[in-house]
C-alpha positions in Angstrom: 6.4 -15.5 3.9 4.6 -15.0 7.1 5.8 -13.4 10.3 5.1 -15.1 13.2 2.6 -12.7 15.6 2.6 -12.1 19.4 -0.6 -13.1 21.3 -2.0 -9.8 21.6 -1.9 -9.0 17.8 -2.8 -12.3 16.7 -6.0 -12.1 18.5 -6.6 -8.5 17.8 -6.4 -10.1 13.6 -8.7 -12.8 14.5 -11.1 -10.6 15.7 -10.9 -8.6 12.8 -10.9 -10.9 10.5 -14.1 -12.4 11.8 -15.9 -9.1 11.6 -14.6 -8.3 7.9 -15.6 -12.6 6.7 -18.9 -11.2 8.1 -19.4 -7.9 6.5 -21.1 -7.7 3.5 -18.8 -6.7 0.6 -20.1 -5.6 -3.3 -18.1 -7.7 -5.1 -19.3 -10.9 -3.7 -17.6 -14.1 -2.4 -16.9 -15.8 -6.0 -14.4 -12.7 -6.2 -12.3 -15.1 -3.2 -11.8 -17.9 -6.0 -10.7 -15.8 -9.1 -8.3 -13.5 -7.0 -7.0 -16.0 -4.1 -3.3 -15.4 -5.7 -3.2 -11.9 -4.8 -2.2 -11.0 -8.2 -3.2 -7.9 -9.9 -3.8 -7.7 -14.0 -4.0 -3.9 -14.3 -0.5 -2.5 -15.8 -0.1 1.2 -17.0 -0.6 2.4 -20.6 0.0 5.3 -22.8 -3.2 7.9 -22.4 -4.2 10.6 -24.3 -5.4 13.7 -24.0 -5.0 15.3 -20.5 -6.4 14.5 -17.2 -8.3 16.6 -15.0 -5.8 17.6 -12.0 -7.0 17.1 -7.9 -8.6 14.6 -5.9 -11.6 12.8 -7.1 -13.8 9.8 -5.9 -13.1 6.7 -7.5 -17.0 5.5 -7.6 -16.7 2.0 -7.8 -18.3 1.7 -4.2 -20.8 2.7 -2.3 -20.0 3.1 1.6 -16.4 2.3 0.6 -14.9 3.7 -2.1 -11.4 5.5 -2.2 -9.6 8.6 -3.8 -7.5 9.2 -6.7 -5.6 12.5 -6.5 -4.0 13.6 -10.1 -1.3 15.9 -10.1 -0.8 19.0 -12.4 2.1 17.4 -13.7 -0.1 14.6 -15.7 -0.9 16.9 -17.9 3.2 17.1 -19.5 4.0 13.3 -19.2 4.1 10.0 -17.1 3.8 10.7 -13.3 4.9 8.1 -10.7 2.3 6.7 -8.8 1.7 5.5 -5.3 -0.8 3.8 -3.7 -1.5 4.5 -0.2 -3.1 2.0 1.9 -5.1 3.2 5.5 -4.7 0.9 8.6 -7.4 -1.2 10.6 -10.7 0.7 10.6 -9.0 3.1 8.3 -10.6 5.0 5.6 -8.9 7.1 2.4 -10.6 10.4 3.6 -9.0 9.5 7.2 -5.6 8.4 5.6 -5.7 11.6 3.2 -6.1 14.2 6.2 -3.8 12.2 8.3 -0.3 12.5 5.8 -1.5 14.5 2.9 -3.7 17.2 4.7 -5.4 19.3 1.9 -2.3 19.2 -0.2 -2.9 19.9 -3.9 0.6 20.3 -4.5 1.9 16.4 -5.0 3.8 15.6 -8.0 2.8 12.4 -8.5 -0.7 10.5 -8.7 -1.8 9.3 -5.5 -4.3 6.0 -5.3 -6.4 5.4 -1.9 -8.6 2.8 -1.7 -10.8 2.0 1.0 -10.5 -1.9 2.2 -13.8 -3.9 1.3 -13.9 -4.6 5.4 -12.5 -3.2 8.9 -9.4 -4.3 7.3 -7.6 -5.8 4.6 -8.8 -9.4 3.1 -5.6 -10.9 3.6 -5.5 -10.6 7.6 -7.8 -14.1 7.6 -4.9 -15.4 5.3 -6.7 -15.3 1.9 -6.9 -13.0 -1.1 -10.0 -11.8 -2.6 -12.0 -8.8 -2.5 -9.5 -6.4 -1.8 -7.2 -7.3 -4.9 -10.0 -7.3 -6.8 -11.5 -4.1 -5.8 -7.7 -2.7 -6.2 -7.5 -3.8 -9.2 -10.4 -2.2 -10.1 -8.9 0.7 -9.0 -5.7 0.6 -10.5 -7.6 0.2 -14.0 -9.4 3.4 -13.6 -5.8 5.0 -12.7 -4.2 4.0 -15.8 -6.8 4.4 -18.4 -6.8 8.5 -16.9 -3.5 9.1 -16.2 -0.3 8.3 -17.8 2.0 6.5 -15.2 6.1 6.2 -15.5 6.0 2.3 -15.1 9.3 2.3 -13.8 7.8 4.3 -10.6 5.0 2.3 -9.1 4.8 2.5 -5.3 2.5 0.9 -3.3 2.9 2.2 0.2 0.9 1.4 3.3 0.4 2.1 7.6 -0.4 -0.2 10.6 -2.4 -3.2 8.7 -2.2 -1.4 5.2 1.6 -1.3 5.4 1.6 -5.3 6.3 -1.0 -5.7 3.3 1.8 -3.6 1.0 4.9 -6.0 2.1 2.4 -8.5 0.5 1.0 -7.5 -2.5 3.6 -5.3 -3.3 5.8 -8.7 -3.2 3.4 -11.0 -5.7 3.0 -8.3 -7.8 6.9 -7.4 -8.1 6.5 -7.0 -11.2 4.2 -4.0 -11.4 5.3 -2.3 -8.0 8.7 -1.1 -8.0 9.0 -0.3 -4.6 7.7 -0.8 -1.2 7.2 1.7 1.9 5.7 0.3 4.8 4.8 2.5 7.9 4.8 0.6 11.5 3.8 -2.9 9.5 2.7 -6.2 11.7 3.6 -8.5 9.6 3.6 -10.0 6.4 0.8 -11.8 5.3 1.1 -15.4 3.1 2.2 -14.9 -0.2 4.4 -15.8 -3.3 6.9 -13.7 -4.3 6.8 -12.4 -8.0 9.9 -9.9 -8.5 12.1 -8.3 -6.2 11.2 -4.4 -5.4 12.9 -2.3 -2.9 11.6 -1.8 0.5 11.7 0.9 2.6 10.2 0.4 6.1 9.8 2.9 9.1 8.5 2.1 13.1 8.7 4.2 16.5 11.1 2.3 18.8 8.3 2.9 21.4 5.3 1.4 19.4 2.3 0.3 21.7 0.5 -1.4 19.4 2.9 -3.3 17.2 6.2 -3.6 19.1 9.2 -2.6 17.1 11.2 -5.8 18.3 8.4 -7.9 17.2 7.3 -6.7 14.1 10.3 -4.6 11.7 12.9 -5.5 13.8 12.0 -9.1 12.5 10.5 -8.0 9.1 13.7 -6.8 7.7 16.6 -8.9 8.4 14.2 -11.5 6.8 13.6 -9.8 3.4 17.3 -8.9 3.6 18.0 -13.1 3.9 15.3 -13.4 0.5 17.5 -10.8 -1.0 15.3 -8.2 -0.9 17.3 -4.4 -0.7 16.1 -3.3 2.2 16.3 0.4 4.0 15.1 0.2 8.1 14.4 3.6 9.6 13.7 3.7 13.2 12.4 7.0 15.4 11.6 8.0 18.9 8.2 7.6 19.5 4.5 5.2 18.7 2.5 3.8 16.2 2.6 7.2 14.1 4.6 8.5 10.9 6.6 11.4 11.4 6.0 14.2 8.5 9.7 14.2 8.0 10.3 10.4 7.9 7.2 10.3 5.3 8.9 13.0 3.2 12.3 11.0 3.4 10.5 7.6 2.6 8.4 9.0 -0.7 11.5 10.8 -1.8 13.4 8.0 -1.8 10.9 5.7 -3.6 9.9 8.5 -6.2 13.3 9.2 -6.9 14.5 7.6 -10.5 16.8 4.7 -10.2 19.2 6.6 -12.7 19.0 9.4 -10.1 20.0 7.0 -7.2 23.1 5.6 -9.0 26.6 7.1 -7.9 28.0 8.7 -10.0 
């Protein structure tokens, strides 16, 4: 499923892509081959023992790396987790400070990688080091921290909430919901599952139009039978705290919880 761009964004992605096929990226370009499907093979496990509780570096790269916060709660049971994923040019330090602040108090785990480039693999239309190096990721996550499978949210801004529409929808089977912050687009993939989506924009967004991004994106997940939950706000290419709160309650929440009663 891919969303057709307006001239302006389309040759803000091809510039971006062209400097991220450039940049030099750890995992190398055999990585493109073996992960071109976008599909990740890390699933959560039962873990022992109990987990050390704050935000930690993840270590698997160098200039690039991400963050893994671990909640207090870890150390009583399975936590939800989400994984938050930064916009063009983004970072996880930048992406922390920007919705999380210096927070310690989250009650779930929280994954933020850093893309391998400016941006994530998938803008140049292909899947590769990205998934891998989340996958990666995601690995570490679940061999530390025990994770209520049924709770999986991948969650994203800008380009990180069009990579999330993606991913999150070839790996519907491991993510069990979807938030997308002011999302582009959504880049080629194959649908694996069907997991909620919850997607937010500012009627007044400079940089990726409402009426030619979400307003588009969610009528057509509706129309592939996706459940879909559009929340619009006054304002630009931001995330209001209180529509951020709203959006992670709602895809933390338990589906039992959800349920009329």
């Amino acid at each position: 499923m891919t969303l057709p761009l307006t001239p302006s964004r389309h040759k803000r992605l091809l510039t971006l892509a062209s400097v991220a096929a450039i940049a030099a990226c750890s995992l190398g370009q055999s990585q493109d081959l073996v992960w071109r499907d976008g599909r990740l093979k890390a699933r959560p496990r039962t873990v022992t023992g109990t987990p050390v509780s704050g935000f930690v570096q993840l270590r698997l790269g160098r200039e690039r790396d991400g963050l893994l916060f671990v909640p207090r709660a870890a150390a009583r049971g399975p936590v939800p987790l989400v994984v938050m994923l930064h916009g063009a040019g983004g970072s996880a330090q930048g992406i922390r400070r920007r919705l999380f602040g210096a927070s310690d108090s989250l009650d779930f785990a929280l994954l933020i990688p850093d893309s391998r480039g400016p941006t994530w693999d998938a803008i140049r239309g292909m899947y590769g080091p990205d998934i891998a190096f989340l996958d990666s990721a995601l690995r570490i996550v679940f061999s530390r921290v025990s994770i209520d499978p049924s709770r999986v949210i991948v969650s994203g801004f800008s380009d990180g909430a069009s990579y999330a529409l993606a991913i999150g929808r070839m790996n519907g089977d491991l993510f069990t919901r979807i938030v997308a912050f002011s999302p582009g687009f959504i880049p080629p993939s194959t649908a694996a599952g069907k997991p909620e989506v919850y997607i937010t924009h500012g009627n007044n967004d400079p940089i990726l139009p409402f009426e030619d991004t979400s307003e588009r994106i969610a009528p057509m997940l509706s129309r592939a039978g996706y459940e879909v939950t559009l929340k619009t706000f006054v304002g630009g290419h931001t995330v209001p705290p209180d529509l951020m709160q709203e959006a992670f309650a709602w895809a933390l929440a338990s589906r039992a919880a959800q349920k009329p009663k």
